[in-house]
BAPA-56464 format. One line per 2 residues: number of its first residue (from 0); their letters; for each residue x, y, z of N, C-alpha, C. Coordinates in Angstrom, 2 decimals. Layout:
<recs>
NUM> a> X:Y:Z:X:Y:Z:X:Y:Z; ...
</recs>
This chain:
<recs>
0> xx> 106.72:32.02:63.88:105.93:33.01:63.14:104.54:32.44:62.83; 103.52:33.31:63.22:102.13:33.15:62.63:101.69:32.87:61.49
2> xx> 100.80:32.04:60.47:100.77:31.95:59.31:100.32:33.51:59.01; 99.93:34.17:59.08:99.55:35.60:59.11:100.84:36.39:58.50
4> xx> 101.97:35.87:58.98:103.25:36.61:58.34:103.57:36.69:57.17; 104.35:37.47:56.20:104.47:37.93:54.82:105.04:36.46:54.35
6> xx> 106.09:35.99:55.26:106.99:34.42:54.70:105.85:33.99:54.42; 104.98:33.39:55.59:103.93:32.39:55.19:102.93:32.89:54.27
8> xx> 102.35:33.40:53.97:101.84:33.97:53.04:101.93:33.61:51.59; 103.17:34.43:51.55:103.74:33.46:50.05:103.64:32.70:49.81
10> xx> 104.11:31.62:50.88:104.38:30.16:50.71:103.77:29.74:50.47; 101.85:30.18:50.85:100.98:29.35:51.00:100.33:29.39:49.78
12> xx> 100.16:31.11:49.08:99.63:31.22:47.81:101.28:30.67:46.63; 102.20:30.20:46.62:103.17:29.63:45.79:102.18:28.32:45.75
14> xx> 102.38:27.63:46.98:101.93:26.26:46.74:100.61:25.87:46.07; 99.63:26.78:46.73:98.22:26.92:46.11:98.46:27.05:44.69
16> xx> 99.32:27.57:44.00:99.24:28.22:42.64:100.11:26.60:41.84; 100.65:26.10:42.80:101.36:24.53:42.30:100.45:23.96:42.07
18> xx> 99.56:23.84:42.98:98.02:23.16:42.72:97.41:23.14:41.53; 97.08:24.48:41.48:96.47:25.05:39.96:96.86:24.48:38.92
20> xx> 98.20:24.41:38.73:99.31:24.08:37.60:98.80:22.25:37.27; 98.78:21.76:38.86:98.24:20.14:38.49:97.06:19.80:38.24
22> xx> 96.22:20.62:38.77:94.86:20.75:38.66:94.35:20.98:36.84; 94.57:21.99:36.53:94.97:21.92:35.14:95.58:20.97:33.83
24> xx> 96.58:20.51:34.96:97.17:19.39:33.46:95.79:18.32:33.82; 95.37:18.09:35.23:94.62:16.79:35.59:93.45:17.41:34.79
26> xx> 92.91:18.17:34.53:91.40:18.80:33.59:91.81:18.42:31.98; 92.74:18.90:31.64:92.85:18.85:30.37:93.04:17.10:30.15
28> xx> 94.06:16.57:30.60:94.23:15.45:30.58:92.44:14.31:30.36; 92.39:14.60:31.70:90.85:13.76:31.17:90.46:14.20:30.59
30> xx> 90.07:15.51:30.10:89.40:16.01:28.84:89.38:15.09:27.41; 90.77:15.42:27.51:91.51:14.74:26.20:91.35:13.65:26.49
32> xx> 90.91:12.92:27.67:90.74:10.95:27.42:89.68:10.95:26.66; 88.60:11.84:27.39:87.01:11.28:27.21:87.31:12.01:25.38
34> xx> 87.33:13.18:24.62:88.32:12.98:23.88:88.50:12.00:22.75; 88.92:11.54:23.18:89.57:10.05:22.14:88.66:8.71:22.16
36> xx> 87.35:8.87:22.53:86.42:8.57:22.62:85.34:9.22:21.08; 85.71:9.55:20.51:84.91:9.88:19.18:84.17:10.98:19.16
38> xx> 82.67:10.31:20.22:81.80:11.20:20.21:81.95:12.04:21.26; 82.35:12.07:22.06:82.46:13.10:23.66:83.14:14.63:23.06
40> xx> 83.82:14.82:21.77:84.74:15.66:20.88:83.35:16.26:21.04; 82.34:15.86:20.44:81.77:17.17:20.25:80.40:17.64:20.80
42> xx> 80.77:17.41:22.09:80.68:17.82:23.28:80.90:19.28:23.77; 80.55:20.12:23.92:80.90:21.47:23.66:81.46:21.24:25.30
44> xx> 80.93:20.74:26.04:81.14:21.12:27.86:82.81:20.59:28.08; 83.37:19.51:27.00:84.48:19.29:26.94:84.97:19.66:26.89
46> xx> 85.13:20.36:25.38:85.88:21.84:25.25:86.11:23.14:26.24; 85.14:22.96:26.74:85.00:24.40:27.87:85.79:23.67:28.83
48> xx> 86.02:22.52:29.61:86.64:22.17:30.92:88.51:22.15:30.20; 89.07:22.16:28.68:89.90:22.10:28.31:90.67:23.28:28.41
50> xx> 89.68:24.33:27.70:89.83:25.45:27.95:90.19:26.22:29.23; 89.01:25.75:30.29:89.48:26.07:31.71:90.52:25.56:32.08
52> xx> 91.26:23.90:31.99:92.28:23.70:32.53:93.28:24.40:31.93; 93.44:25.00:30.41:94.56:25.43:29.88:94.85:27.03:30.33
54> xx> 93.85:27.73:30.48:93.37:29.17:31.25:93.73:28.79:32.77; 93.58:28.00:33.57:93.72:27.79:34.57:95.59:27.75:35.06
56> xx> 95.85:26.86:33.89:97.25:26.83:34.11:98.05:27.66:33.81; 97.68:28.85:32.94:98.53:30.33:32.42:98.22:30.90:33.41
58> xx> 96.92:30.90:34.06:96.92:32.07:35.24:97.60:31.20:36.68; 98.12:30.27:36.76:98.83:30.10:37.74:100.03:30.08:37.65
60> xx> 100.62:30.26:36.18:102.46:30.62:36.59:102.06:31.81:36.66; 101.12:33.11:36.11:101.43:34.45:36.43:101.44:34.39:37.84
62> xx> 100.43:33.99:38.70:99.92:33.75:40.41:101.58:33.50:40.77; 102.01:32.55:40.11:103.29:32.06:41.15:104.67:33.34:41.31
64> xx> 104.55:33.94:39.92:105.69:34.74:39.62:105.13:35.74:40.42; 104.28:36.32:40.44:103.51:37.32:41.10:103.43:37.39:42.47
66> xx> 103.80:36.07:42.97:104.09:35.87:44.71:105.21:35.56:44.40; 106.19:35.23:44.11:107.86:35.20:44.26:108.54:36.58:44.09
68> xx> 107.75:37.75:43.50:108.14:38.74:42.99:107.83:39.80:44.07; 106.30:39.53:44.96:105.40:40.10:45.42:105.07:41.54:44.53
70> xx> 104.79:41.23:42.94:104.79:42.30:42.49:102.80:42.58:41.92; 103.05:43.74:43.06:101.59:44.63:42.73:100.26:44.40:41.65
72> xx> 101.19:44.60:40.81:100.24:44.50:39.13:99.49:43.32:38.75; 100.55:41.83:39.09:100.66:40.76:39.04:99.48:40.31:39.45
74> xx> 99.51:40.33:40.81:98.48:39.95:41.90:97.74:40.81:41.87; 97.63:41.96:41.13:96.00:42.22:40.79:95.14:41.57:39.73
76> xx> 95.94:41.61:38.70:94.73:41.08:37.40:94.89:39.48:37.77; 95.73:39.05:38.57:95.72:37.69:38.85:94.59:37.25:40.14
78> xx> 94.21:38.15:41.30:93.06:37.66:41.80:91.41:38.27:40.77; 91.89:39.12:40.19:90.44:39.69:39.08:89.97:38.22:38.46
80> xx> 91.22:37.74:37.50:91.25:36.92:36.92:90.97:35.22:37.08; 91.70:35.35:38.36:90.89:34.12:38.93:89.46:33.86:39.49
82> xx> 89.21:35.23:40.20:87.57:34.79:40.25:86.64:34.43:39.18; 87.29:35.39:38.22:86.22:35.00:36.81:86.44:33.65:36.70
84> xx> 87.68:33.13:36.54:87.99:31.24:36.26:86.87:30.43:37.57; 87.11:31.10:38.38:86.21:30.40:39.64:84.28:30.60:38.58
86> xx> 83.81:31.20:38.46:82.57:31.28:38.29:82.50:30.78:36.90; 83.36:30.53:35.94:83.33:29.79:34.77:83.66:28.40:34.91
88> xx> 84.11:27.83:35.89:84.63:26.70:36.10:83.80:26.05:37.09; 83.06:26.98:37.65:82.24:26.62:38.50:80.31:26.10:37.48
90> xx> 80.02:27.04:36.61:79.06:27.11:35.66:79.31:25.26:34.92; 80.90:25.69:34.12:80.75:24.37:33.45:80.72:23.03:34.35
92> xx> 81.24:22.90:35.67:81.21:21.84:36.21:80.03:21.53:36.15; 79.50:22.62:36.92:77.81:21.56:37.12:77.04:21.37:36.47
94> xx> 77.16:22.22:34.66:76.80:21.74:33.72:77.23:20.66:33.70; 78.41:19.65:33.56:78.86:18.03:33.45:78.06:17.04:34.46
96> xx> 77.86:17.57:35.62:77.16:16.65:37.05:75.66:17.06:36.31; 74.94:17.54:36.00:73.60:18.03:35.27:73.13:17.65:34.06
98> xx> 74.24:17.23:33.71:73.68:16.76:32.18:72.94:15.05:32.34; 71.95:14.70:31.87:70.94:13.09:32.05:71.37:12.85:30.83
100> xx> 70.86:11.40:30.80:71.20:10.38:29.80:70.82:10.88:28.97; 69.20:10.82:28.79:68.78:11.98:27.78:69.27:13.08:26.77
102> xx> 69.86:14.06:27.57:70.15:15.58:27.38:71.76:14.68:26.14; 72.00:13.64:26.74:73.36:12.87:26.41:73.24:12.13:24.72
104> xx> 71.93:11.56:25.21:71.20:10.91:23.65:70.94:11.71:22.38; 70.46:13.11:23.02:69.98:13.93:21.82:71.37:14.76:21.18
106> xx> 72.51:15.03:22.05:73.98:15.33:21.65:73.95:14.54:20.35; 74.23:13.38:20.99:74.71:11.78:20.14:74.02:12.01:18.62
108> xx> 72.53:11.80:19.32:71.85:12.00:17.93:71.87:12.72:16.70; 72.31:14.29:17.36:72.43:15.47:16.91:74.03:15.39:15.71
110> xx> 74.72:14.62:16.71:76.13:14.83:16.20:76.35:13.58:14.81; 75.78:12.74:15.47:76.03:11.26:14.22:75.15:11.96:13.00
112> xx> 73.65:12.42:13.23:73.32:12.55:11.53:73.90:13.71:11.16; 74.97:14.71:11.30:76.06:15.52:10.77:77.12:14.76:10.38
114> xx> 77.35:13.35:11.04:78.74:12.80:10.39:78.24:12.12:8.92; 79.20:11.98:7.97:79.72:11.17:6.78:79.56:10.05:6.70
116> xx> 79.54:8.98:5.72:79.39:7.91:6.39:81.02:7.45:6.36; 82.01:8.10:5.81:83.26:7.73:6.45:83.49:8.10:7.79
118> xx> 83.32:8.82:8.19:83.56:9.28:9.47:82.60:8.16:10.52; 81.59:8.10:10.28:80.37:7.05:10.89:81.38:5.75:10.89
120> xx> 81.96:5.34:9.50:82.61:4.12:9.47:83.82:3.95:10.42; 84.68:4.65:10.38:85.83:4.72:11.20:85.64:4.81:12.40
122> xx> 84.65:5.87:12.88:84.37:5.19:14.31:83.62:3.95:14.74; 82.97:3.39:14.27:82.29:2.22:13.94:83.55:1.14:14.13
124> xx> 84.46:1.31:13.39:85.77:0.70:13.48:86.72:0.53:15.10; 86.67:1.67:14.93:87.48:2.39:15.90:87.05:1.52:17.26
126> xx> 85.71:1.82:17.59:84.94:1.06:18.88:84.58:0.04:19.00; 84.22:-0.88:17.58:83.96:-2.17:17.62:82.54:-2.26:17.73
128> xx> 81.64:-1.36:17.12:80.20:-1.61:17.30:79.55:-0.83:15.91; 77.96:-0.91:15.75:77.22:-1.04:14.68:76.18:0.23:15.18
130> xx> 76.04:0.77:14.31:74.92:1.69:14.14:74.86:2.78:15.65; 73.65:3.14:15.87:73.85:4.16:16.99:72.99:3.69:18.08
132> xx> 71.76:4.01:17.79:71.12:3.38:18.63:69.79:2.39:18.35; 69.23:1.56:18.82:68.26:0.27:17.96:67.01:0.58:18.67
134> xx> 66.28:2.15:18.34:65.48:2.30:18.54:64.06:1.85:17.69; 62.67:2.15:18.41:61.42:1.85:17.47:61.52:2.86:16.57
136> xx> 62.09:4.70:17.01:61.91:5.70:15.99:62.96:5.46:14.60; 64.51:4.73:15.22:65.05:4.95:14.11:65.59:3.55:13.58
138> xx> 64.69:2.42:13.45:64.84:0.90:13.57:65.19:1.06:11.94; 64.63:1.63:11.21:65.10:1.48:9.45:66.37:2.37:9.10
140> xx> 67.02:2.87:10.22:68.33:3.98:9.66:69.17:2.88:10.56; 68.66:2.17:11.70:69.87:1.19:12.36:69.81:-0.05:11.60
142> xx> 68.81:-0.49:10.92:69.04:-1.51:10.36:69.84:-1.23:8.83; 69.69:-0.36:8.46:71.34:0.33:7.15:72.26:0.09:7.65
144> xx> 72.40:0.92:8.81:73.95:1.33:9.50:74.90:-0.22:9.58; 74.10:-1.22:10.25:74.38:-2.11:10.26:74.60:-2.86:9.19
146> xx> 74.04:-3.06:8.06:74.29:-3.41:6.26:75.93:-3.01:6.29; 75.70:-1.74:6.96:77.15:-1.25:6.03:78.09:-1.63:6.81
148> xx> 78.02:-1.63:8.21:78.77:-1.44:9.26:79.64:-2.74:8.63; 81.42:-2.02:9.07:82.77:-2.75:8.74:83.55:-3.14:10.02
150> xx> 82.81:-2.73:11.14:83.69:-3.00:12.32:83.94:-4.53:12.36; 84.99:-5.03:13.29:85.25:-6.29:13.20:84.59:-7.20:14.25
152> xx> 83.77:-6.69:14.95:82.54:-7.54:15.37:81.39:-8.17:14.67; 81.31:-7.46:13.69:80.14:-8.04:12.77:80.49:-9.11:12.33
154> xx> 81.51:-9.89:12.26:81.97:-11.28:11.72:81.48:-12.14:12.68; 81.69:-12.01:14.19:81.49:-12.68:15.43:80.00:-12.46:15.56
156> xx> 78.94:-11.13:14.62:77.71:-11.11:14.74:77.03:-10.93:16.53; 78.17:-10.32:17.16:77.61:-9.72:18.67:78.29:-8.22:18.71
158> xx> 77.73:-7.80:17.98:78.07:-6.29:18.16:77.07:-5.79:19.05; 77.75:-4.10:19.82:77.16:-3.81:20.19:76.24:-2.28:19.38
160> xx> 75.82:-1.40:20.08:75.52:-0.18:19.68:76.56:0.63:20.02; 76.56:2.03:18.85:77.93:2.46:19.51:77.27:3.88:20.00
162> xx> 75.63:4.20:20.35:75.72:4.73:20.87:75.45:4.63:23.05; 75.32:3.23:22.40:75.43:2.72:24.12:77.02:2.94:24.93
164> xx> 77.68:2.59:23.91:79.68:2.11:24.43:79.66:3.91:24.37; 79.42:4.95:23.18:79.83:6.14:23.87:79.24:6.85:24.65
166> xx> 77.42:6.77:25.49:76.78:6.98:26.44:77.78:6.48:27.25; 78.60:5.02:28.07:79.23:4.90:28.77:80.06:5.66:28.90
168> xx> 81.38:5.91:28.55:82.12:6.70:28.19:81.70:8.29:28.31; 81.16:8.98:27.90:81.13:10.33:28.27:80.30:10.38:29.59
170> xx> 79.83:9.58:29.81:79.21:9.70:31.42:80.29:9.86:32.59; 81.20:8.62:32.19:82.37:8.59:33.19:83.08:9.89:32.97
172> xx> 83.41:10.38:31.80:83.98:12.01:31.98:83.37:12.86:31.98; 82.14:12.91:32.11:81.72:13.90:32.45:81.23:14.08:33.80
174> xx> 81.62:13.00:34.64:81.24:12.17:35.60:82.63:13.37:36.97; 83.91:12.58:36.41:85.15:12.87:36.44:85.30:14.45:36.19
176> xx> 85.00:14.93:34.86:85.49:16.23:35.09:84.50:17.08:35.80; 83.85:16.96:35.63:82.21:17.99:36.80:83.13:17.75:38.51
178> xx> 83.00:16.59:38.83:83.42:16.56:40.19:84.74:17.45:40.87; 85.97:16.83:39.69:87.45:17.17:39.84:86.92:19.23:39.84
180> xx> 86.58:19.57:38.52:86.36:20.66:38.38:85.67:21.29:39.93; 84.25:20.86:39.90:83.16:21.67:41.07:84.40:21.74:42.48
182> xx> 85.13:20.84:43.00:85.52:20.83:43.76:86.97:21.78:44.25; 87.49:21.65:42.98:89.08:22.62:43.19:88.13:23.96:42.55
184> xx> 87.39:24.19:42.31:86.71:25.56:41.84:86.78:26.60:43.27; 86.48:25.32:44.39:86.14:26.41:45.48:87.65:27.08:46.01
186> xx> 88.62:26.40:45.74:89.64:26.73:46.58:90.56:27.94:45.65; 90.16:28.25:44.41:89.87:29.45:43.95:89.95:30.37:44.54
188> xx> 88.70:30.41:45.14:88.62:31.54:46.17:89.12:31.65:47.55; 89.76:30.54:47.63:91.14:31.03:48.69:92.24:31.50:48.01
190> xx> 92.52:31.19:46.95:93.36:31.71:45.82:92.85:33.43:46.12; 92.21:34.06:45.86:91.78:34.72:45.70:91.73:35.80:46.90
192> xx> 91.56:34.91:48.27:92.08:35.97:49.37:93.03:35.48:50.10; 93.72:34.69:49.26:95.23:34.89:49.50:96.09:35.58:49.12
194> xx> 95.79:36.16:47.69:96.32:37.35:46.61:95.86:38.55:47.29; 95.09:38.94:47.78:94.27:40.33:48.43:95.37:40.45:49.97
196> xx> 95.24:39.08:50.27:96.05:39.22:52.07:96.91:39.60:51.85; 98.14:38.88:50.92:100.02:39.05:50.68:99.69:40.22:49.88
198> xx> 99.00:40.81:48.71:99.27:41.69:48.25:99.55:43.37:49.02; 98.50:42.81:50.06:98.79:44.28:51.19:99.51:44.15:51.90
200> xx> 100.28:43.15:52.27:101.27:42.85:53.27:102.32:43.54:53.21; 103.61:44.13:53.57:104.91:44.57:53.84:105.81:43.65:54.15
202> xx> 106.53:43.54:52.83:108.25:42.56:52.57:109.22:43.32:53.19; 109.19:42.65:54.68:110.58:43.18:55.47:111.75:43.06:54.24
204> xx> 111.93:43.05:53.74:113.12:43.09:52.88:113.30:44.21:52.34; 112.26:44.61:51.72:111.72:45.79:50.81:112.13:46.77:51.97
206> xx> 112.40:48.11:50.42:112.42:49.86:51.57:111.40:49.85:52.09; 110.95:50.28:53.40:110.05:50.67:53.93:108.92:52.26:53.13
208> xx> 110.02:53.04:52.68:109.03:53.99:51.64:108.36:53.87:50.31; 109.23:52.50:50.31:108.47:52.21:48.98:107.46:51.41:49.14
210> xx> 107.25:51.15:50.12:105.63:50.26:50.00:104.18:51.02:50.38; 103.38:50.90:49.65:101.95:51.71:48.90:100.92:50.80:50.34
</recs>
């Protein structure tokens, strides 16, 4: 039999939709590394690739049930639905591959003078470094940070900056999820006319009058 046939068909959008399911835990997953990283949390593009993997993975058990079932309804709002995931998943990726060090610094910046100085402290802790960054603009707010700073490098007196250690760090995931994302985004849209192909197809199994 031709892949063209109703068997293969299925088979091919089942498996595709297995994909999805790993593809998904693999999005969220790094999400949640970069994540546990302090500052990358508030990261809005994080959130959005979390979101997509968790959206990604509800719309692929409907996809799967919807080809085991070959039921109509299913595999409609399920290829609607996936294209939209394709062009949202597609947007935030290359927002992550697009974002410069820069665009990365002023986050950082933005986000630390909103934190507490408990919150400042504990991550300070947490990473093993002092203040944010040891610039000329903010040389009298890094030289405080550091007064106060409790991390346990300051005893050894080679600390680093902690907004250098989390510039590292959200680069690599955002590095990671832009790519993983941009790339399974496209096959989406084989998702997508694979649901359109099997959905018009005819299940020799099925009455012959009952198929639309």
């Amino acid at each position: 039999m031709v892949c063209g046939g109703f068997t293969c068909s299925k088979n091919a959008l089942c498996s595709l939709n297995v994909v999805y399911m790993l593809v998904g835990l693999l999005l969220i997953g790094v999400a949640a590394w970069g994540k546990g990283f302090g500052i990358v949390s508030s990261i809005h593009i994080i959130g959005g690739v979390i979101a997509v993997g968790v959206f990604l993975l509800l719309i692929a058990i409907v996809g799967l049930v919807g080809a085991l079932n070959h039921h109509q309804v299913m595999l409609f709002f399920y290829m609607v639905i996936l294209f939209l995931v394709f062009l949202f998943q597609f947007g935030v990726s290359c927002s992550c591959l697009a974002m410069n060090r820069e665009q990365q610094e002023k986050l950082l910046n933005a986000t630390w003078g909103m934190m507490g100085n408990g919150t400042r402290g504990a991550l300070e802790k947490q990473l093993d470094c002092c203040g944010l960054f040891n610039t000329t603009a903010s040389q009298a707010q890094f030289v405080s940070e550091v007064q106060s700073c409790i991390a346990p490098c300051k005893r050894t007196k080679k600390c680093y900056t902690c907004g250098g250690l989390m510039l590292q760090h959200s680069a690599e995931a955002l590095q990671i999820l832009g790519g993983v994302g941009l790339f399974f985004s496209f096959t989406e849209i084989l998702g997508v006319w694979l649901a359109v192909r099997y959905r018009n197809q005819k299940d020799p199994r099925a009455n012959p009058s009952a198929f639309l």
